[in-house]
N, C-alpha and C positions, 0 to 999 in steps of 0.2 A: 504494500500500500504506500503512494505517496504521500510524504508529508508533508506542506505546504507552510510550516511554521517558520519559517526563516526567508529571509529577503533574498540570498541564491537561490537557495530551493525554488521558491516564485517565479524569480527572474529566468532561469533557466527553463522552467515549465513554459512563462509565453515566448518564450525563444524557440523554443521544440513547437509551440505551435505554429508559430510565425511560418517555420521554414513547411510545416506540414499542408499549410492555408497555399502556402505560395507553390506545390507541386501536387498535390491534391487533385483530380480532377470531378471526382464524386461529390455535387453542388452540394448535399444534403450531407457528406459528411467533412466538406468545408462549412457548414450552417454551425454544426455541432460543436465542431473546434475553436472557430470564433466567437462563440457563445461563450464557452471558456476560458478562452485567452480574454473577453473583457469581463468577464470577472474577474479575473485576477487583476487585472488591471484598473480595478474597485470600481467597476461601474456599477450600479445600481440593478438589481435586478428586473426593477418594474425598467428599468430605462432600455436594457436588453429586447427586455421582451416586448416592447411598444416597436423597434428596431427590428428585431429580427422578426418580427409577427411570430411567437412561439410561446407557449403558455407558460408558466413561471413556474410548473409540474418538470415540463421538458429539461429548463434550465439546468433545475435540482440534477434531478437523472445524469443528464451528461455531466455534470461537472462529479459526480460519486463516482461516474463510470471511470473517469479520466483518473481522479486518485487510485480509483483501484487496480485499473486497469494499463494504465498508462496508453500509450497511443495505440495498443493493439487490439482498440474497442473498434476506433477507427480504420482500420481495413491496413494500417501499415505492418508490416512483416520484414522486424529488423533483426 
């Protein structure tokens, strides 16, 4: 499980998504990633989900999947 309690840890999480958003071709599962990568990046959940049009249920979900899962919820195979 990721831990998300330190400012590397973070930082390094929306780095991993950055580059995953930016080679990604699967639109829905660049939706999911950048759903995450601005949460961490403190945006507000209601602000996400007014943005990305996705219910504040989804949110939650992806971002548990991503700690637990790390990127290989999202289709990468490193």
């Amino acid at each position: 499980m990721l831990s998300l309690q330190t400012l590397p840890a973070k930082t390094k999480a929306i780095e991993e998504l950055k580059t995953f958003i930016g080679i990604e071709r699967d639109t829905r599962q660049v939706k999911k990633a950048l759903a995450v990568k601005l949460i961490y990046q403190d945006y507000g959940y209601e602000t996400i989900s007014g943005i990305l049009e996705v219910s504040l249920g989804a949110l939650s979900k992806w971002k548990q999947a991503y700690e637990r899962d790390d990127l290989s919820r999202y289709g990468i195979r490193s």
